[in-house]
FIVEX-573172 format. One record per residue: residue in three letters; chain; x, z, y of N, C-alpha, C, CB in turn. Coordinates in steps of 0.001 Angstrom, whole numbers, plus 500000, padded with zeros to 6 digits. Glycine has a CB too. Layout:
# FIVEX-573172
+---------+--------+--------+--------+--------+--------+--------+--------+--------+--------+--------+--------+--------+--------+
! residuo ! cadena !    n.u !    n.w !    n.v !   ca.u !   ca.w !   ca.v !    c.u !    c.w !    c.v !   cb.u !   cb.w !   cb.v !
+---------+--------+--------+--------+--------+--------+--------+--------+--------+--------+--------+--------+--------+--------+
!     ALA !      A !      X !      Z !      Y !      X !      Z !      Y !      X !      Z !      Y !      X !      Z !      Y !
...
+---------+--------+--------+--------+--------+--------+--------+--------+--------+--------+--------+--------+--------+--------+
# end
This chain:
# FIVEX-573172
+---------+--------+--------+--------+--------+--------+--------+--------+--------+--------+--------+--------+--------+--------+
! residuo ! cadena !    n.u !    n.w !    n.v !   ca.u !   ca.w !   ca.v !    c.u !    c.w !    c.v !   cb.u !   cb.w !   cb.v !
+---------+--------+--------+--------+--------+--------+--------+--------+--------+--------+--------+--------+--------+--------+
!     UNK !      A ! 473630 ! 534179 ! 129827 ! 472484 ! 535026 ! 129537 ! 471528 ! 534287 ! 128596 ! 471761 ! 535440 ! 130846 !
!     UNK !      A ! 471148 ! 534960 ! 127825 ! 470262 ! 533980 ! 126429 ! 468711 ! 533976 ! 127565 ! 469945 ! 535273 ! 124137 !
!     UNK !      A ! 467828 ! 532891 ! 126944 ! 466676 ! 532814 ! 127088 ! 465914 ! 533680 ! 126895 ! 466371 ! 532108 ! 126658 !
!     UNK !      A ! 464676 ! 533839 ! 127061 ! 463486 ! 534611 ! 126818 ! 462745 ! 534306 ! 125624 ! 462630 ! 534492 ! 127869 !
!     UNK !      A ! 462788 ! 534189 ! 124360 ! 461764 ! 534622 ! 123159 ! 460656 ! 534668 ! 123288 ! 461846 ! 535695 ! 122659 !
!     UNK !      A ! 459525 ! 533576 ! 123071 ! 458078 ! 534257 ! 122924 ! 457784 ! 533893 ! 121391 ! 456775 ! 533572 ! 124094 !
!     UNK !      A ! 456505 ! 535073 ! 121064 ! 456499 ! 534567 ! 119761 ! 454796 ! 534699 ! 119684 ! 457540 ! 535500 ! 118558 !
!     UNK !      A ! 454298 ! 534054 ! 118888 ! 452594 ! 534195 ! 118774 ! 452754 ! 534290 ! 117244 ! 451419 ! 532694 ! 119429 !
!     UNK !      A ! 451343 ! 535201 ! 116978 ! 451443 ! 535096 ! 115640 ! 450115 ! 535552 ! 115616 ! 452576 ! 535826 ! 114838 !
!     UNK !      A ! 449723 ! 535482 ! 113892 ! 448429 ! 535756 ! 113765 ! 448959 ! 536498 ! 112380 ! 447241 ! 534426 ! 113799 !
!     UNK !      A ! 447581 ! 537914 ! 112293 ! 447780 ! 538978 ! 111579 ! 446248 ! 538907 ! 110794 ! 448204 ! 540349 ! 112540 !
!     UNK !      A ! 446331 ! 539185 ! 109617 ! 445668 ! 539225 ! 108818 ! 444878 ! 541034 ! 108623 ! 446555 ! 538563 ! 107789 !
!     UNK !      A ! 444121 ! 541144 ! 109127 ! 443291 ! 542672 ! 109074 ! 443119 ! 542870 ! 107363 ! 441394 ! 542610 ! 110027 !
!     UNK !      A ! 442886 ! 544793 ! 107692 ! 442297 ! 545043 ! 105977 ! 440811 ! 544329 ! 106062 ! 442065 ! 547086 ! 105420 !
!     UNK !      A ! 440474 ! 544187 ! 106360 ! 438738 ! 543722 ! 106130 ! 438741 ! 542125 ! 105728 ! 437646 ! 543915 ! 107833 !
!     UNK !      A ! 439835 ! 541402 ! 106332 ! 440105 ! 539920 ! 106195 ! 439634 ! 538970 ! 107593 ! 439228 ! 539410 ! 104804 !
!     UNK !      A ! 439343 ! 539936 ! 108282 ! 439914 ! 538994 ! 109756 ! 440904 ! 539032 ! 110035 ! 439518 ! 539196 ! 110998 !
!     UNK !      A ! 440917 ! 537779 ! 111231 ! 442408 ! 537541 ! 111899 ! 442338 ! 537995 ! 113246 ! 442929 ! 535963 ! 111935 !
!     UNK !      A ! 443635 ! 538153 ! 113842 ! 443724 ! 538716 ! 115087 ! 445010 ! 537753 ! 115573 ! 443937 ! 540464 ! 115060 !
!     UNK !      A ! 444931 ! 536982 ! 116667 ! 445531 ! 536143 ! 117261 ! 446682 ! 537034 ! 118415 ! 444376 ! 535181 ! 117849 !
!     UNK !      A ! 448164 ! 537350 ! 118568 ! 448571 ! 537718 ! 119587 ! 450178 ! 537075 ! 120191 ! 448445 ! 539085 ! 119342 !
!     UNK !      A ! 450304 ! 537482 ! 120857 ! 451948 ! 536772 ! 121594 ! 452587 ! 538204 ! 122396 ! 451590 ! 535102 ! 123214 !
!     UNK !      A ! 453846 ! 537900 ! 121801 ! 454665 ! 539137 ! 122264 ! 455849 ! 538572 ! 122969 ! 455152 ! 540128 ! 121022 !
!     UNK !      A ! 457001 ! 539454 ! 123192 ! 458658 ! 539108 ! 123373 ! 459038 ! 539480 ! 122278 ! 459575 ! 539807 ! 124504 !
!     UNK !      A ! 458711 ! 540515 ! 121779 ! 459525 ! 541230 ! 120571 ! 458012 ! 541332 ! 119602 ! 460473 ! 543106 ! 121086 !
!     UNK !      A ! 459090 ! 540610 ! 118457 ! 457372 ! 540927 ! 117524 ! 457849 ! 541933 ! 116690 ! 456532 ! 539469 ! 116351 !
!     UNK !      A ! 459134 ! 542248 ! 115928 ! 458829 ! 543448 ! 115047 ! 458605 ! 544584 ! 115668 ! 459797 ! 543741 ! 114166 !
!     UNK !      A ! 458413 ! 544650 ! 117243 ! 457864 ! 546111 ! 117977 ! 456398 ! 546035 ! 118260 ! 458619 ! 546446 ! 119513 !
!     UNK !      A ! 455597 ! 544731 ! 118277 ! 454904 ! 544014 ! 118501 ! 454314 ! 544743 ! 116920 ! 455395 ! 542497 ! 118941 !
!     UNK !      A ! 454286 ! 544273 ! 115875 ! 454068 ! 544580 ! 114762 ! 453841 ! 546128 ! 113953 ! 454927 ! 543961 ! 114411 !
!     UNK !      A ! 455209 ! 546814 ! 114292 ! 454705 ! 548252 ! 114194 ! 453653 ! 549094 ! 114916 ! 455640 ! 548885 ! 114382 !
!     UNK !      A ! 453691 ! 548772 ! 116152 ! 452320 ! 548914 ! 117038 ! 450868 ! 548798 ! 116625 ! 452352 ! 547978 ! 117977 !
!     UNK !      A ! 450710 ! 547699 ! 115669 ! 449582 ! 546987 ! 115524 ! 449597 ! 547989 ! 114029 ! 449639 ! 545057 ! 115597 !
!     UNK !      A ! 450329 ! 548287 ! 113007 ! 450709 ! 549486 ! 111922 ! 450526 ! 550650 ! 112091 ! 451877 ! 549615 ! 111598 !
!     UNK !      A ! 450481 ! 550595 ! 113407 ! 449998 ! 552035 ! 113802 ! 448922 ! 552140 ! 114606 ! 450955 ! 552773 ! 114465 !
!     UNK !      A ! 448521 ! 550916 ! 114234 ! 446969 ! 551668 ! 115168 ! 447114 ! 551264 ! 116551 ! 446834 ! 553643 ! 115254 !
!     UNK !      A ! 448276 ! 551335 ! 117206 ! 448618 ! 551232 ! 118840 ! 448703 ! 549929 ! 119386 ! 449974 ! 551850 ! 119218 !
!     UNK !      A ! 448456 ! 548845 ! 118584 ! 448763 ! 547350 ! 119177 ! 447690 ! 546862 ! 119975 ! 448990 ! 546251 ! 118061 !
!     UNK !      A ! 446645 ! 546915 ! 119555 ! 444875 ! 546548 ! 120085 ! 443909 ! 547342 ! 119656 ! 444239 ! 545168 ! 119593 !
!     UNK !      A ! 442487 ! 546789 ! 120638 ! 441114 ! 547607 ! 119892 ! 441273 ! 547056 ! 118696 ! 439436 ! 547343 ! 120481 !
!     UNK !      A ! 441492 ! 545781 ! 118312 ! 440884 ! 545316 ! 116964 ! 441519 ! 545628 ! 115628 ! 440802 ! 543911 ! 116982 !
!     UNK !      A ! 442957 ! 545957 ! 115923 ! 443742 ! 546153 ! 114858 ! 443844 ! 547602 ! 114782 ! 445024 ! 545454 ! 114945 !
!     UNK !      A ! 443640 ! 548259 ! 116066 ! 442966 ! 549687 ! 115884 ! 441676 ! 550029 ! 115226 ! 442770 ! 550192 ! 117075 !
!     UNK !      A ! 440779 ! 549207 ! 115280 ! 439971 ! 549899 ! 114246 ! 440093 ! 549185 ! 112559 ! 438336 ! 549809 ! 114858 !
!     UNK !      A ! 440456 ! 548306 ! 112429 ! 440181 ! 547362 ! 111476 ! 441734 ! 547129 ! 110519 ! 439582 ! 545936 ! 112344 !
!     UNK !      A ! 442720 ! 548088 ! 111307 ! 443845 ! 548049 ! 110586 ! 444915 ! 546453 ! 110199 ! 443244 ! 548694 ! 109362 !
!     UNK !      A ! 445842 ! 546891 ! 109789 ! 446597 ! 545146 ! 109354 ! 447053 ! 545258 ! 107906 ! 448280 ! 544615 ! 110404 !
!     UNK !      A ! 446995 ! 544231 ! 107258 ! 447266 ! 543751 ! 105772 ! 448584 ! 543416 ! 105657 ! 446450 ! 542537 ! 105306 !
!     UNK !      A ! 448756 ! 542275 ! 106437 ! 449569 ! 541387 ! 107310 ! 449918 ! 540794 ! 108078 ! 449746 ! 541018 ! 107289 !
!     UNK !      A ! 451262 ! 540329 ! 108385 ! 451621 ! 538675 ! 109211 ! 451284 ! 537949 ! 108061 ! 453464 ! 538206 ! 109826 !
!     UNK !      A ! 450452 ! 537283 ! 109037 ! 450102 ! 535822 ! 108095 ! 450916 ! 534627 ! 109151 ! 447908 ! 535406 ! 107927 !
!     UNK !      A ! 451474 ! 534684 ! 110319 ! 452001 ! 533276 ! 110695 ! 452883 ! 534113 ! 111904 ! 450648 ! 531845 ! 111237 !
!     UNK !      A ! 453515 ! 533106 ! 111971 ! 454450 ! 533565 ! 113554 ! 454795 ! 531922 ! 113725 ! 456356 ! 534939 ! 113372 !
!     UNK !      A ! 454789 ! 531870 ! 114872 ! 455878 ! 530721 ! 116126 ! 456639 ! 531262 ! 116608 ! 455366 ! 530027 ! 117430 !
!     UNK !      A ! 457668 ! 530560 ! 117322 ! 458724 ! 530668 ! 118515 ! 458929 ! 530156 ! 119725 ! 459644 ! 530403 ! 118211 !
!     UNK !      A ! 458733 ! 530097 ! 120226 ! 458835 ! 529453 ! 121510 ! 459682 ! 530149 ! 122564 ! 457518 ! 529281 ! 122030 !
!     UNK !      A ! 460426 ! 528744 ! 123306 ! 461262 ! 529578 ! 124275 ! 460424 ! 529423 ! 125589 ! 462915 ! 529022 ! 124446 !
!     UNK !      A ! 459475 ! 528965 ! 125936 ! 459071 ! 529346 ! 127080 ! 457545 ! 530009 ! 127157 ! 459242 ! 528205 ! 127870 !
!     UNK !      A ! 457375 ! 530813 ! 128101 ! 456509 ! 531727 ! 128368 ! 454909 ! 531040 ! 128824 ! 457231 ! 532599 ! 129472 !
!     UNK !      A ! 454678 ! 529976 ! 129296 ! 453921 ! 529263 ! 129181 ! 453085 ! 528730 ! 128237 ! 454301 ! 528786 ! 129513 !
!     UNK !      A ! 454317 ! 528181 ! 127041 ! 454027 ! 526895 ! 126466 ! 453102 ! 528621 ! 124767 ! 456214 ! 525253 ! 126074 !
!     UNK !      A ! 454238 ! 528962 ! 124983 ! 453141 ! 530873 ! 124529 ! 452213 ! 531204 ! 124606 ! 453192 ! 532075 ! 125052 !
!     UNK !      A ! 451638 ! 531207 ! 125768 ! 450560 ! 531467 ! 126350 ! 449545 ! 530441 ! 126038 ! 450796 ! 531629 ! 127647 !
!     UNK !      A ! 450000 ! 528909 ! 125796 ! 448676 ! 527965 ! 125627 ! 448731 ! 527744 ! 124585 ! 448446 ! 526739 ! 126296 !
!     UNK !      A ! 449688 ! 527962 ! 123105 ! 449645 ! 528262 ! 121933 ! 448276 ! 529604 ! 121268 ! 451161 ! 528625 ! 121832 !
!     UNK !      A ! 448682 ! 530439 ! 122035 ! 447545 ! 531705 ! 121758 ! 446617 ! 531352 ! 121978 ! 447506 ! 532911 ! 122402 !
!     UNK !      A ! 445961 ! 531047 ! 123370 ! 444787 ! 530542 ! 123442 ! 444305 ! 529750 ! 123163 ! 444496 ! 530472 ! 124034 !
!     UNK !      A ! 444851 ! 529104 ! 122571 ! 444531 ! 527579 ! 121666 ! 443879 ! 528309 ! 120738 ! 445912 ! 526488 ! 120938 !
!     UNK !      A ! 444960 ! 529109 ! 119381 ! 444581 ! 529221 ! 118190 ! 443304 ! 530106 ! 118472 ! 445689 ! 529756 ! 117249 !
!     UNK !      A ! 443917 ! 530886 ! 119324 ! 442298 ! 532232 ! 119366 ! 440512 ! 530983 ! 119473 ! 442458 ! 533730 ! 121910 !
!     UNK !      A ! 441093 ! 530079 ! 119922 ! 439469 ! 529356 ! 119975 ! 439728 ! 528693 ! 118739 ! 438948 ! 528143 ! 121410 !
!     UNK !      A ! 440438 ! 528479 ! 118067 ! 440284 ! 528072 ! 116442 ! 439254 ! 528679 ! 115085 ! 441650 ! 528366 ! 115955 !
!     UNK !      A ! 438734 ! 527995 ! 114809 ! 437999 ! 528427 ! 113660 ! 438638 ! 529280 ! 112709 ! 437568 ! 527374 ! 112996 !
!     UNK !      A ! 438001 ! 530110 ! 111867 ! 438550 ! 531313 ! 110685 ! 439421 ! 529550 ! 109646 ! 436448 ! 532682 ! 109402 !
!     UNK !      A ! 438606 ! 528687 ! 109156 ! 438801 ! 527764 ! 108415 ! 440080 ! 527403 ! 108713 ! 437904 ! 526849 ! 108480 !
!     UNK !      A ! 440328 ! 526703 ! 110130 ! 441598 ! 526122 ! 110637 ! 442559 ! 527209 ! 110826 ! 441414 ! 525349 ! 111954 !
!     UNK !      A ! 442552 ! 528303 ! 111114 ! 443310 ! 529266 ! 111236 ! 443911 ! 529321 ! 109843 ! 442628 ! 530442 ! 111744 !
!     UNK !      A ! 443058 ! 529561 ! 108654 ! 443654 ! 529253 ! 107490 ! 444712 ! 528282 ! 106954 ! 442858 ! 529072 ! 106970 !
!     UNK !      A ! 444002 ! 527103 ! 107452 ! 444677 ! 525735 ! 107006 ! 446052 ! 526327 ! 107453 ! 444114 ! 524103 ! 107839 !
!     UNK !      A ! 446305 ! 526463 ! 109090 ! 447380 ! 526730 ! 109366 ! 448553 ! 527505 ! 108532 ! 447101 ! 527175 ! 110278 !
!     UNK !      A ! 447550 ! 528772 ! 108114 ! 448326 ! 529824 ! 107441 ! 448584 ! 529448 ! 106541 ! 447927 ! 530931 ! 107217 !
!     UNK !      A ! 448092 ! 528876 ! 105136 ! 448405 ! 528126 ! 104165 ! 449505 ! 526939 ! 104508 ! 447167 ! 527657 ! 103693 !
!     UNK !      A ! 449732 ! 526517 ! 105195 ! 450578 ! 525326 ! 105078 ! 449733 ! 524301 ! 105665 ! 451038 ! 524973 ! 103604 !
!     UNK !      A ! 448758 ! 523902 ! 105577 ! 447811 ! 522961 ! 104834 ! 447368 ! 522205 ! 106060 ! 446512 ! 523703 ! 103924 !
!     UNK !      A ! 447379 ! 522785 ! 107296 ! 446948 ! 522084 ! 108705 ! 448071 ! 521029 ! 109205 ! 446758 ! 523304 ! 109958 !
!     UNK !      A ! 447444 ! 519619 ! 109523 ! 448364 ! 518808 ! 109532 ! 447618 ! 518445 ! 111412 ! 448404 ! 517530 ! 107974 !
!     UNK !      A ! 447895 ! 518260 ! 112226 ! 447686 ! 518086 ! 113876 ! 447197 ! 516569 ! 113843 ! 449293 ! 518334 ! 114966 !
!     UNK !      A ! 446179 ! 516007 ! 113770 ! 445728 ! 514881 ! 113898 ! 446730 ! 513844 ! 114529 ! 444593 ! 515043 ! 114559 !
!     UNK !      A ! 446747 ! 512763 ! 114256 ! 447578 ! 511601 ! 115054 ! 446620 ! 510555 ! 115220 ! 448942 ! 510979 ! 114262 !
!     UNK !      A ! 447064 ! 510592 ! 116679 ! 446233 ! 509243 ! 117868 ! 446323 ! 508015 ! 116950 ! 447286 ! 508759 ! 119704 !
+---------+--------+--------+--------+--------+--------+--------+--------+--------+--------+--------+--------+--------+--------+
# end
């Protein structure tokens, strides 16, 4: 039996905010959010794009990925999306 799939990603709104989320399935995950049906925020404010996705196989390690980035700055959220964020070393 295969593993469980989590995926987090962050979506780029028409206005130019971001919206931080984690699914099982993101291209169902995605049309949702295209239609209006994914969240309040992407319900009112619409999507541009995916600007990032992860993978992760466990459901946890998902969960503290999202809430990580969601307390991330617009700036660092960028870096990320660009390439450009490098994770500090001790």
């Amino acid at each position: 039996m295969k593993q469980q799939e989590w995926f987090v990603y962050i979506l780029e709104c028409l206005g130019g905010s971001y919206y931080v989320g984690m699914t099982a399935d993101a291209g169902v995950r995605y049309e949702q959010h295209l239609s209006r049906f994914g969240g309040r925020h992407t319900g009112r404010h619409g999507v541009r794009r995916l600007a990032h996705l992860e993978r992760y196989d466990h459901l946890d390690e998902a969960r503290y990925r999202e809430k990580q980035l969601k307390s991330w700055s617009r700036w660092k959220k960028e870096m990320l999306i660009t390439g450009q964020w490098r994770q500090p070393t001790a």
